[in-house]
N, CA, C, O and CB atoms as a CASP TS submission, in Angstrom:
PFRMAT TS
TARGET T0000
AUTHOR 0000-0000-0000
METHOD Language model
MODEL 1
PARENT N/A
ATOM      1  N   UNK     1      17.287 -20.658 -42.292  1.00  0.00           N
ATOM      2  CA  UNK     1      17.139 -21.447 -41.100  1.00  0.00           C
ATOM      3  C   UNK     1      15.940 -20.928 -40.322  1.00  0.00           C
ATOM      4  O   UNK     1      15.477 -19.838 -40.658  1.00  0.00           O
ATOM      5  CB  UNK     1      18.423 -21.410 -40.246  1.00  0.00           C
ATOM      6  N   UNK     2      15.185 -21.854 -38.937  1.00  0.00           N
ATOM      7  CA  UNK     2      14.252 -21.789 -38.519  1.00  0.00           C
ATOM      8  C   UNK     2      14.766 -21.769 -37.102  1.00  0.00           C
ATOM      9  O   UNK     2      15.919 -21.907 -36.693  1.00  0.00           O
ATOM     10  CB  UNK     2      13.394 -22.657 -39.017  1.00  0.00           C
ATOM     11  N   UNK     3      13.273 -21.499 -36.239  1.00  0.00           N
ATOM     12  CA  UNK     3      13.344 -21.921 -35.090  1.00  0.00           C
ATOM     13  C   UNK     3      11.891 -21.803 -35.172  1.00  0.00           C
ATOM     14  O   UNK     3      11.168 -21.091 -35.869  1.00  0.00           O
ATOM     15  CB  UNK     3      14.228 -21.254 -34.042  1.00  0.00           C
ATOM     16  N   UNK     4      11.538 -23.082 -33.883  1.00  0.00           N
ATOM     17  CA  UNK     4      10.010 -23.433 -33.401  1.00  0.00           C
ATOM     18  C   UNK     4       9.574 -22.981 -32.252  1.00  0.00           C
ATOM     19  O   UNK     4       9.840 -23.638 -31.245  1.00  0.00           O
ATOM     20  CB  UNK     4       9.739 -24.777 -33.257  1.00  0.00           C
ATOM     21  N   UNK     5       8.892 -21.896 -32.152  1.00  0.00           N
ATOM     22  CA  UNK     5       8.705 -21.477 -30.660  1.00  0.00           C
ATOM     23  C   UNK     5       7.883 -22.461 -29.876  1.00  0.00           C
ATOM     24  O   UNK     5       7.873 -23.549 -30.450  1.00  0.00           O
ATOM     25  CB  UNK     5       7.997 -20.078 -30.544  1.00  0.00           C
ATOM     26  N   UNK     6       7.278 -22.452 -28.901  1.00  0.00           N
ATOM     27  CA  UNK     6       6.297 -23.250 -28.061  1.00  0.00           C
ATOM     28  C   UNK     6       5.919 -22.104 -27.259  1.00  0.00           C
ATOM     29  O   UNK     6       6.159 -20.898 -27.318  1.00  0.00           O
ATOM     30  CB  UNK     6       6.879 -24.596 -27.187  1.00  0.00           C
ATOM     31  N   UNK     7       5.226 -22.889 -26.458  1.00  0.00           N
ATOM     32  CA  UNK     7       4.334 -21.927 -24.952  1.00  0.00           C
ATOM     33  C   UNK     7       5.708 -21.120 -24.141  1.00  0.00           C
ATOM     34  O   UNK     7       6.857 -21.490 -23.900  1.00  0.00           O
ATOM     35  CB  UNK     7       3.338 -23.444 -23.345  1.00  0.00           C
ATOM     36  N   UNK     8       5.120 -20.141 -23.932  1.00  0.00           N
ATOM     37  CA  UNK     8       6.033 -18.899 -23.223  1.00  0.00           C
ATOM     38  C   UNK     8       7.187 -18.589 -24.307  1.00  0.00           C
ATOM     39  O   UNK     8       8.294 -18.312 -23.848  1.00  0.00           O
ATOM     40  CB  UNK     8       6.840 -19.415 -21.563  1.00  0.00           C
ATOM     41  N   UNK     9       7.026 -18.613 -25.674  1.00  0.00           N
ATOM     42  CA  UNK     9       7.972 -18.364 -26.632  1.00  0.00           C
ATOM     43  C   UNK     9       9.435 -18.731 -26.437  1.00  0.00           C
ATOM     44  O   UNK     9      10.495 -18.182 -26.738  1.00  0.00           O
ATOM     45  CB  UNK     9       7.895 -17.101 -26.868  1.00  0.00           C
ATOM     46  N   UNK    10       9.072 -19.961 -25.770  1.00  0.00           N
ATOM     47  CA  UNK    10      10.767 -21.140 -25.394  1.00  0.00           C
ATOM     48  C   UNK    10      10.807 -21.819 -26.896  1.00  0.00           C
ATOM     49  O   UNK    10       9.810 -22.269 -27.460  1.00  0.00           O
ATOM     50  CB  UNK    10      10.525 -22.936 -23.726  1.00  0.00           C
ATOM     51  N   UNK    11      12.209 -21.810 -27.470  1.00  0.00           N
ATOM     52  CA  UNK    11      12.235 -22.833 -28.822  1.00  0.00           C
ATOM     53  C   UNK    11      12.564 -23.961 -28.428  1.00  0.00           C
ATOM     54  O   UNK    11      13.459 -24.265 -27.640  1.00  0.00           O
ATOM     55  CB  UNK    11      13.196 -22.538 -29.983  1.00  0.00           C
ATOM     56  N   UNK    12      11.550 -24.861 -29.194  1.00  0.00           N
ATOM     57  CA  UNK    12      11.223 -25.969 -29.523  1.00  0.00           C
ATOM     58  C   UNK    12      12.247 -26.797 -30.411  1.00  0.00           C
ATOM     59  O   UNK    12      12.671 -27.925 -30.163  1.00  0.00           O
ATOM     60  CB  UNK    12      10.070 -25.786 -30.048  1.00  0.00           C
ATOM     61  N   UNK    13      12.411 -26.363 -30.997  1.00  0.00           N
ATOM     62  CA  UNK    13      13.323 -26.863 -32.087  1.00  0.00           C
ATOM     63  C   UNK    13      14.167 -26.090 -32.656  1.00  0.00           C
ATOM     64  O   UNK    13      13.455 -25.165 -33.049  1.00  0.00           O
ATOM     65  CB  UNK    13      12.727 -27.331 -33.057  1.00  0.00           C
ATOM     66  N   UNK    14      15.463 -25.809 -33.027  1.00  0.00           N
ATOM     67  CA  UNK    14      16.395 -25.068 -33.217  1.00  0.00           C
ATOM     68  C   UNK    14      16.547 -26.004 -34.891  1.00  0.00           C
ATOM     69  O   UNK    14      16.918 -27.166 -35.057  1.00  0.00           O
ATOM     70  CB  UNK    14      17.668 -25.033 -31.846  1.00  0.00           C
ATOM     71  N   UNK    15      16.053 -24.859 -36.064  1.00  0.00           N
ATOM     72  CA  UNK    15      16.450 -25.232 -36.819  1.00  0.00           C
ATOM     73  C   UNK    15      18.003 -25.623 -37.482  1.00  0.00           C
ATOM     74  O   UNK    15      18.281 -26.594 -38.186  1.00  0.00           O
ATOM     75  CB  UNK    15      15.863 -24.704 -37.136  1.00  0.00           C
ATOM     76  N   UNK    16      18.721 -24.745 -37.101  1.00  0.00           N
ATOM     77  CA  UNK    16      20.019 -24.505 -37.803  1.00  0.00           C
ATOM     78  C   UNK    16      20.982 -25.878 -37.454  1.00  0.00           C
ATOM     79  O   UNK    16      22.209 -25.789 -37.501  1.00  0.00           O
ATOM     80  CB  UNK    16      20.748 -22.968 -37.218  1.00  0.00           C
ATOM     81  N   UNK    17      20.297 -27.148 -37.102  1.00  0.00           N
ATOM     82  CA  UNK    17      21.338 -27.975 -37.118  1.00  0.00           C
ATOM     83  C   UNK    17      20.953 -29.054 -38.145  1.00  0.00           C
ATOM     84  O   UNK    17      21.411 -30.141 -38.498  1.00  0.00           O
ATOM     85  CB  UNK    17      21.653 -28.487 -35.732  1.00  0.00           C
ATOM     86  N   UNK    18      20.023 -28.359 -38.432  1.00  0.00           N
ATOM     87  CA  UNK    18      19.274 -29.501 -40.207  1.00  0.00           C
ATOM     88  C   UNK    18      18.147 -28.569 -41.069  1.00  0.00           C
ATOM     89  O   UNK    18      16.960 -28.806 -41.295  1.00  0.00           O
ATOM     90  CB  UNK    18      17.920 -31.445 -39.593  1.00  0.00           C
ATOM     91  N   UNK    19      18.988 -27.417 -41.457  1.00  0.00           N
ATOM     92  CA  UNK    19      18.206 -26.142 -42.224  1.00  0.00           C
ATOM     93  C   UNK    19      17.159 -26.533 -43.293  1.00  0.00           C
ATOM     94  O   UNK    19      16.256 -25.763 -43.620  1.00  0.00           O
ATOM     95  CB  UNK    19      19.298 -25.189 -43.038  1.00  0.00           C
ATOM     96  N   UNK    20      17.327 -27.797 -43.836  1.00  0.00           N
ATOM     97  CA  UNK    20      16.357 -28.235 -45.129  1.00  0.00           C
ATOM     98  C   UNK    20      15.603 -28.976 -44.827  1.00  0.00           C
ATOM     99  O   UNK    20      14.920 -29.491 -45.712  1.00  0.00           O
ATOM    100  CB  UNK    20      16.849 -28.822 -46.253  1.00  0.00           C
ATOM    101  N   UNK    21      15.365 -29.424 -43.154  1.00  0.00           N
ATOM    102  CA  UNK    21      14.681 -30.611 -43.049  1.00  0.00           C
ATOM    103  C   UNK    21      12.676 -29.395 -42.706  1.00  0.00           C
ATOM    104  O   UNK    21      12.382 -28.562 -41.849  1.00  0.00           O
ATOM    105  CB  UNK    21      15.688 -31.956 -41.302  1.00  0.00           C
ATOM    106  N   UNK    22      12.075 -29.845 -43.608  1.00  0.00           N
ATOM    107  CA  UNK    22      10.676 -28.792 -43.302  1.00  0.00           C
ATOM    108  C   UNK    22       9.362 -29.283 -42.427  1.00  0.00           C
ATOM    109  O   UNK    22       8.154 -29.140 -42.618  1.00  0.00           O
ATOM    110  CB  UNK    22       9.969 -28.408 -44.807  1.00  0.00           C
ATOM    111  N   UNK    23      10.210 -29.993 -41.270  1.00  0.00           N
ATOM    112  CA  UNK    23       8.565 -30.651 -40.539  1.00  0.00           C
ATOM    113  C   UNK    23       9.242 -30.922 -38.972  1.00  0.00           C
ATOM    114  O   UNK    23      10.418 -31.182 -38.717  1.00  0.00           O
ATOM    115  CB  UNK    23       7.749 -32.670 -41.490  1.00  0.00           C
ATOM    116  N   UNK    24       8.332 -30.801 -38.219  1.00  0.00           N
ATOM    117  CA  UNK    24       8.980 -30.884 -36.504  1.00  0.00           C
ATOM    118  C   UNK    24       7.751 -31.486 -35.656  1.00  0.00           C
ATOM    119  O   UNK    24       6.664 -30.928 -35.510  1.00  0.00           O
ATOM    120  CB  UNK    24       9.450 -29.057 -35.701  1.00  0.00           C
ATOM    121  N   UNK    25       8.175 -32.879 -35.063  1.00  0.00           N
ATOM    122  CA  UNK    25       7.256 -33.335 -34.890  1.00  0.00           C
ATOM    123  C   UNK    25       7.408 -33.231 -32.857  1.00  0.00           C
ATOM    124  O   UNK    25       8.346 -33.738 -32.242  1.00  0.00           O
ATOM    125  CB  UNK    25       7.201 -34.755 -35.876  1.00  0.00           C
ATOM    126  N   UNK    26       6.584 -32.689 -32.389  1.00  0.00           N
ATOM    127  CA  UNK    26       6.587 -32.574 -31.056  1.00  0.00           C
ATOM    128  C   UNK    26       6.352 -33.732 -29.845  1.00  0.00           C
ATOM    129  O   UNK    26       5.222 -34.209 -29.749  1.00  0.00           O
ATOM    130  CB  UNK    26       5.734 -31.699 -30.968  1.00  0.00           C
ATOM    131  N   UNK    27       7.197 -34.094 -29.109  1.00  0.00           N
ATOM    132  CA  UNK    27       7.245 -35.545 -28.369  1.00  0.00           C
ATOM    133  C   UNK    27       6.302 -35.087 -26.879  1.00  0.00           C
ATOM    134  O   UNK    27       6.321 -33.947 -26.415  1.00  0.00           O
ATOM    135  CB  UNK    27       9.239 -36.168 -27.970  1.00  0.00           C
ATOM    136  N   UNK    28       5.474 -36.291 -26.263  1.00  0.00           N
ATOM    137  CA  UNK    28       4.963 -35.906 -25.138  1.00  0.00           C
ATOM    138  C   UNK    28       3.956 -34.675 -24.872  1.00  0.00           C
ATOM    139  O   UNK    28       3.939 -33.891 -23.923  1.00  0.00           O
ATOM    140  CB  UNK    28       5.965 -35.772 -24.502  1.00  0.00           C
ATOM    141  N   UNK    29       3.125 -34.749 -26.001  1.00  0.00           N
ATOM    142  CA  UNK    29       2.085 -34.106 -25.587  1.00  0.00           C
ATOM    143  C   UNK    29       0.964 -34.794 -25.106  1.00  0.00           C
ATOM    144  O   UNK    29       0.606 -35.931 -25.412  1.00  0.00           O
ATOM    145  CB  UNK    29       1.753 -33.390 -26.447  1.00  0.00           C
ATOM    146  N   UNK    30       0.196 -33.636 -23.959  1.00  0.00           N
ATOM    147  CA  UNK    30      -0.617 -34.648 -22.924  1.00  0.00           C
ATOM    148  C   UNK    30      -2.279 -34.016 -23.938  1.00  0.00           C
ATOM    149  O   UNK    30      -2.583 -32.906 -24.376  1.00  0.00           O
ATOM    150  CB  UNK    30      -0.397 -34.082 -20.509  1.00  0.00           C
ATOM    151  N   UNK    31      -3.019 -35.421 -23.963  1.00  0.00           N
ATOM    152  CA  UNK    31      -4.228 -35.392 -24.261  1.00  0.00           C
ATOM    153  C   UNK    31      -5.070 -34.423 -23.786  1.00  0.00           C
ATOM    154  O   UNK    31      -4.967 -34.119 -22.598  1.00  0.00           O
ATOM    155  CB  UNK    31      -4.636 -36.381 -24.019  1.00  0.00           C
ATOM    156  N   UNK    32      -6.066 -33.754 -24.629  1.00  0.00           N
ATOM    157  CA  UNK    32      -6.449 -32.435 -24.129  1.00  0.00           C
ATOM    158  C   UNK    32      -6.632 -31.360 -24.269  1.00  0.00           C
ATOM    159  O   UNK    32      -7.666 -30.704 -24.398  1.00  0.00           O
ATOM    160  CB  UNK    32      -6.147 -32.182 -23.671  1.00  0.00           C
ATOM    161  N   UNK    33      -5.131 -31.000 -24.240  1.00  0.00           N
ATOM    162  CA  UNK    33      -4.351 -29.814 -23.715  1.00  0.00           C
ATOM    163  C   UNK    33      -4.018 -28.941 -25.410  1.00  0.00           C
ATOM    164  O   UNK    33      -3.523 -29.419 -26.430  1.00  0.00           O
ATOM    165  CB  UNK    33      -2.649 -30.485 -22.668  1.00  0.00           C
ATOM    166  N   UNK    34      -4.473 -27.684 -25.164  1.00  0.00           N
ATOM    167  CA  UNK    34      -4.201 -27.099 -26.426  1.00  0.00           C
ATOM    168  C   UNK    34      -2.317 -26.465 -26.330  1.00  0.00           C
ATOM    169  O   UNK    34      -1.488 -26.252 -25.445  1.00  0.00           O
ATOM    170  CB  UNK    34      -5.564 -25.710 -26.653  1.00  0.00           C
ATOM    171  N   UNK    35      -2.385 -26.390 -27.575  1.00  0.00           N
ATOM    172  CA  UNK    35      -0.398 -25.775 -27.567  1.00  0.00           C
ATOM    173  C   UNK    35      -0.267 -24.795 -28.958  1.00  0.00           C
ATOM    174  O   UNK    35      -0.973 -25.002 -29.945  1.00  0.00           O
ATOM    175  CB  UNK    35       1.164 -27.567 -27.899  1.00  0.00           C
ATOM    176  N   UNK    36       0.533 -23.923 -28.902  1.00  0.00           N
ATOM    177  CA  UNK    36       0.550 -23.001 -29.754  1.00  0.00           C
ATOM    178  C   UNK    36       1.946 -23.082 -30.156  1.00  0.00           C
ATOM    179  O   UNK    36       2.744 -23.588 -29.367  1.00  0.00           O
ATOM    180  CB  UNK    36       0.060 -21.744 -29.270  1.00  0.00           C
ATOM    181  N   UNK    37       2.331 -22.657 -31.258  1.00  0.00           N
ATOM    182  CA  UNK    37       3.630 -22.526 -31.890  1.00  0.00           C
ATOM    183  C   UNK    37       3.575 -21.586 -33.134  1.00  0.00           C
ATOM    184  O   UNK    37       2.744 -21.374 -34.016  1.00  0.00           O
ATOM    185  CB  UNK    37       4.144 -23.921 -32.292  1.00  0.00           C
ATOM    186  N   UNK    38       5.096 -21.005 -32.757  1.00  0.00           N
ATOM    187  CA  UNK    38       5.195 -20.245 -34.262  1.00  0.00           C
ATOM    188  C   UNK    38       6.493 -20.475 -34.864  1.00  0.00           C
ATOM    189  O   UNK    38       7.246 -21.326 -34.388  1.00  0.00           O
ATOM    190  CB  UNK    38       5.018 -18.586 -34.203  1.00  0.00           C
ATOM    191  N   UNK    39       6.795 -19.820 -35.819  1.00  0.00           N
ATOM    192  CA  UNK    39       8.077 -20.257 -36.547  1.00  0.00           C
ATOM    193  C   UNK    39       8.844 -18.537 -36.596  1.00  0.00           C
ATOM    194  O   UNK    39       8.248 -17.478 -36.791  1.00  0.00           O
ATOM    195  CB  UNK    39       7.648 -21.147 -38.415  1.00  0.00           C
ATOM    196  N   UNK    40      10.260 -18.739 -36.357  1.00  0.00           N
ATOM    197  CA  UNK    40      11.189 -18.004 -37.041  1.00  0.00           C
ATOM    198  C   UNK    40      11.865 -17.760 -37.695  1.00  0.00           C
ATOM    199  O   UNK    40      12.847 -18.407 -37.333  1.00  0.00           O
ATOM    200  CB  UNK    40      11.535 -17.803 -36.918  1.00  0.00           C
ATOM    201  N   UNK    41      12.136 -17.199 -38.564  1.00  0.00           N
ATOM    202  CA  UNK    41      13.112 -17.520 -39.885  1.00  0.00           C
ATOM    203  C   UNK    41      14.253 -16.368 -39.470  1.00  0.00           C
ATOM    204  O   UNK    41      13.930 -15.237 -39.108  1.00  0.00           O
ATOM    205  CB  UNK    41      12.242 -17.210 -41.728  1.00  0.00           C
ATOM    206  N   UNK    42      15.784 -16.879 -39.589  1.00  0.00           N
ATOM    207  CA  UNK    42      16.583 -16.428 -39.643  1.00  0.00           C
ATOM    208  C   UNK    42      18.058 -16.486 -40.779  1.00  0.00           C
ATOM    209  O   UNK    42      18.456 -17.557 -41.238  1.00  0.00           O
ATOM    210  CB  UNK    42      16.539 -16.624 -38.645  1.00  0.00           C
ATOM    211  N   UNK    43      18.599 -15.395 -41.037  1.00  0.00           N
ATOM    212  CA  UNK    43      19.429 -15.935 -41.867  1.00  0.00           C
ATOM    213  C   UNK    43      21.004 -14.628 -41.443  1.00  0.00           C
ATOM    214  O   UNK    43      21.173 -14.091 -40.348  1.00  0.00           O
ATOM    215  CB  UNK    43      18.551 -15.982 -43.696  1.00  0.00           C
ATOM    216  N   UNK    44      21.993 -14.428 -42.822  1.00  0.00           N
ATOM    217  CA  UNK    44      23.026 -13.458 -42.014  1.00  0.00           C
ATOM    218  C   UNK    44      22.211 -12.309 -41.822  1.00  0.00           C
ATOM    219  O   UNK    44      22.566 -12.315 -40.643  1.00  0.00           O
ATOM    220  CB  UNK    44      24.487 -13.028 -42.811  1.00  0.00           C
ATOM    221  N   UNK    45      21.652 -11.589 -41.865  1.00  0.00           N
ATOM    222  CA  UNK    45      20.832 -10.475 -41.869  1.00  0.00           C
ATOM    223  C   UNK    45      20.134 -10.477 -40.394  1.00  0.00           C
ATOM    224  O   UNK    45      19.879  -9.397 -39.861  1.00  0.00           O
ATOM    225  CB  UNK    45      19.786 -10.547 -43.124  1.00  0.00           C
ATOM    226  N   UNK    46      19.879 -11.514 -39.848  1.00  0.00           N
ATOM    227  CA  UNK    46      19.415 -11.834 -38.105  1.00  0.00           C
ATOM    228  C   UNK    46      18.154 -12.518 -38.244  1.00  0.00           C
ATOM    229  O   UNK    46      18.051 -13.554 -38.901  1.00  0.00           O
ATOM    230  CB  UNK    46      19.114 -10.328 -36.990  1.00  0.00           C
ATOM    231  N   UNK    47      17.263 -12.011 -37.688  1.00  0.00           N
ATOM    232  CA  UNK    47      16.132 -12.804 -37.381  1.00  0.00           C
ATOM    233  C   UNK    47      14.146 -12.064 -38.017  1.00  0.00           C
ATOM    234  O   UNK    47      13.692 -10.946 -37.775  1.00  0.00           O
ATOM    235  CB  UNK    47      16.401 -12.881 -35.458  1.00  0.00           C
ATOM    236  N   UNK    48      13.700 -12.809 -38.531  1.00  0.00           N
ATOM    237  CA  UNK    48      12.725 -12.213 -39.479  1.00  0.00           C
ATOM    238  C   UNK    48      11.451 -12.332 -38.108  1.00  0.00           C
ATOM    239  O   UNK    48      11.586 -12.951 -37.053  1.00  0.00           O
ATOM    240  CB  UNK    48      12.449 -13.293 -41.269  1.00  0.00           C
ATOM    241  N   UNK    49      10.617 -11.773 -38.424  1.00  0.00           N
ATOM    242  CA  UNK    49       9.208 -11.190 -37.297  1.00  0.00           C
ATOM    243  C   UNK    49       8.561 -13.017 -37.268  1.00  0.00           C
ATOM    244  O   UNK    49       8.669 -13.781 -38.227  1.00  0.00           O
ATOM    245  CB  UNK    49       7.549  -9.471 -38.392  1.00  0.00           C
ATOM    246  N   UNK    50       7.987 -13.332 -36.077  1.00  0.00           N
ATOM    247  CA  UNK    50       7.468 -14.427 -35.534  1.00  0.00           C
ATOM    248  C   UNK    50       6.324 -14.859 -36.813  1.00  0.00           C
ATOM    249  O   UNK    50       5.949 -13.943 -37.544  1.00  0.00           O
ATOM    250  CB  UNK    50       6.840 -14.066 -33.935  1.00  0.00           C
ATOM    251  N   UNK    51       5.845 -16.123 -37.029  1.00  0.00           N
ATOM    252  CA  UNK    51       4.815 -16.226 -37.470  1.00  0.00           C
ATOM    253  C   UNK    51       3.358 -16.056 -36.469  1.00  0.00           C
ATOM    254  O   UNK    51       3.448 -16.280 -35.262  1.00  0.00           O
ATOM    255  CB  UNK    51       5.034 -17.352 -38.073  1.00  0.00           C
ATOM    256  N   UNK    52       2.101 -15.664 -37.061  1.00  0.00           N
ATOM    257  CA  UNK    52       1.187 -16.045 -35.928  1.00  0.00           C
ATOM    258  C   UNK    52       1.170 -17.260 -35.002  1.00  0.00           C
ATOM    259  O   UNK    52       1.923 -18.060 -35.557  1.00  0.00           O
ATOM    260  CB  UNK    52       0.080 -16.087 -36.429  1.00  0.00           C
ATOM    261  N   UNK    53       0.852 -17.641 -34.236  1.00  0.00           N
ATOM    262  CA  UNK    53       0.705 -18.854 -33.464  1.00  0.00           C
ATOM    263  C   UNK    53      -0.812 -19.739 -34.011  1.00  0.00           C
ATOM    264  O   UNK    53      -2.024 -19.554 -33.898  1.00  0.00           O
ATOM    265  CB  UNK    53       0.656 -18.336 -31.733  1.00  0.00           C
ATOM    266  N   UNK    54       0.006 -20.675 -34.588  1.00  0.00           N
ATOM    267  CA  UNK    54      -1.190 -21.762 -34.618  1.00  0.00           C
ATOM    268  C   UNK    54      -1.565 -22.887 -33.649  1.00  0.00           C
ATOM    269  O   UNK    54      -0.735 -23.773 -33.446  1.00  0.00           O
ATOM    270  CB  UNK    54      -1.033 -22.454 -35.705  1.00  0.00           C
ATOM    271  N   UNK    55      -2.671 -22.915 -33.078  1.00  0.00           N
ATOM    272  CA  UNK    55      -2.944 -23.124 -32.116  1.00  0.00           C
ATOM    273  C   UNK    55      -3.510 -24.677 -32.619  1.00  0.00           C
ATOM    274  O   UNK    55      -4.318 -24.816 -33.537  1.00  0.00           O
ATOM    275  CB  UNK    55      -3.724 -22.007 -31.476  1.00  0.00           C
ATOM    276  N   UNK    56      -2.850 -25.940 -31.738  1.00  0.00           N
ATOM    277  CA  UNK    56      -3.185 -27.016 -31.749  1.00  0.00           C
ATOM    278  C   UNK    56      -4.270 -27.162 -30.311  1.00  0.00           C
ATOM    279  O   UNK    56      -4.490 -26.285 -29.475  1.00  0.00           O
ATOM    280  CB  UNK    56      -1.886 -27.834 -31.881  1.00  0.00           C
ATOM    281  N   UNK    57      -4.920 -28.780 -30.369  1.00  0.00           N
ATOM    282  CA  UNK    57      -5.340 -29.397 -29.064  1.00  0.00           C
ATOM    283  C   UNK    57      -5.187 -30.614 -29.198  1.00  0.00           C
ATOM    284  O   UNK    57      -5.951 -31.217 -29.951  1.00  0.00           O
ATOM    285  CB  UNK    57      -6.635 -29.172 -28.602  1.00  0.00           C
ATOM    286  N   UNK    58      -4.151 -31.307 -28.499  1.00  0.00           N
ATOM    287  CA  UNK    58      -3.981 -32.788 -28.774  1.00  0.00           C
ATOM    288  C   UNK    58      -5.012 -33.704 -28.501  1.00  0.00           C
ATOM    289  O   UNK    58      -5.769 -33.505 -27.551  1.00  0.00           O
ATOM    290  CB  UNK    58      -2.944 -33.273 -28.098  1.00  0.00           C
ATOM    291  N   UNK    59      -5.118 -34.637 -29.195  1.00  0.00           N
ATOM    292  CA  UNK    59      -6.243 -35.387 -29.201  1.00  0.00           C
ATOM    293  C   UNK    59      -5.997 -36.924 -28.736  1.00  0.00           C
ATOM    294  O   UNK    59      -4.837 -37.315 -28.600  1.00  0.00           O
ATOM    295  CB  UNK    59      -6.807 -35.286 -30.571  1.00  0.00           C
ATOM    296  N   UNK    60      -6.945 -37.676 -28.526  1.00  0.00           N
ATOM    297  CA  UNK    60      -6.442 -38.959 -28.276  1.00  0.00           C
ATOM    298  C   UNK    60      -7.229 -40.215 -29.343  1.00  0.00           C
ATOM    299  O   UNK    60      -8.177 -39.853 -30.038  1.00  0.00           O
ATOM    300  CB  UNK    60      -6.713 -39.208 -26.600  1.00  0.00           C
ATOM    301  N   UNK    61      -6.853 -41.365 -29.384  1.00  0.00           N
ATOM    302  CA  UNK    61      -7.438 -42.240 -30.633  1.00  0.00           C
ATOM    303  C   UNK    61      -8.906 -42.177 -30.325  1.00  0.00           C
ATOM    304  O   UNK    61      -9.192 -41.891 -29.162  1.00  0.00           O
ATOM    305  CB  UNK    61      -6.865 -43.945 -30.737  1.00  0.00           C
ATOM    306  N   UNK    62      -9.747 -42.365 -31.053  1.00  0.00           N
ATOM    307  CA  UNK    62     -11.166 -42.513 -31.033  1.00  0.00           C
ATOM    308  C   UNK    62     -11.755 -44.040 -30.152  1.00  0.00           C
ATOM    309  O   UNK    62     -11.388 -44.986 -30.850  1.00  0.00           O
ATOM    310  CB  UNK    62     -11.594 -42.492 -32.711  1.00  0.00           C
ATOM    311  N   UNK    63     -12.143 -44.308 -29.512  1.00  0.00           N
ATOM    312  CA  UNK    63     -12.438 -45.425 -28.945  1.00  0.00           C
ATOM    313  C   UNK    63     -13.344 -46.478 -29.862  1.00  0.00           C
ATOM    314  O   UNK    63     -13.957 -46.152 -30.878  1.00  0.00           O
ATOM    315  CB  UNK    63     -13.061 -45.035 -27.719  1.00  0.00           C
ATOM    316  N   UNK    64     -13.299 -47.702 -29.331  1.00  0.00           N
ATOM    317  CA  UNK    64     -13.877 -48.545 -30.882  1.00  0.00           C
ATOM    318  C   UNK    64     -15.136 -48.710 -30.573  1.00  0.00           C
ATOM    319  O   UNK    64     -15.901 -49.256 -31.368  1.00  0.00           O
ATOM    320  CB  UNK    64     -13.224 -50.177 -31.368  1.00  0.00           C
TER
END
């Protein structure tokens, strides 16, 4: 199982209520604005070390 951190290392997504599902798509991000996330992997053993933070910047459609 997973968890998705976000900004100030608040989770985003709590894997453990759909452990096989492998993609998390983030709602309401404002144009712009960069966002970072990492992943946690946990299992009975507890909780495994953060991934680095990959750092997004949301973008908006290209104008025509």
């Amino acid at each position: 199982m997973y968890d998705v951190k976000g900004g100030e290392n608040k989770i985003v997504y709590d894997g453990s209520r759909n452990p096989n599902q492998l993609y998390f798509n983030m709602q309401s991000l404002a144009a712009g604005n960069e966002y970072g996330f990492s992943v946690v992997a946990y299992n009975f053993n507890g909780f495994g070390p953060a991934s680095p933070a990959a750092m997004f910047k949301s973008c908006t459609a290209p104008s025509g």
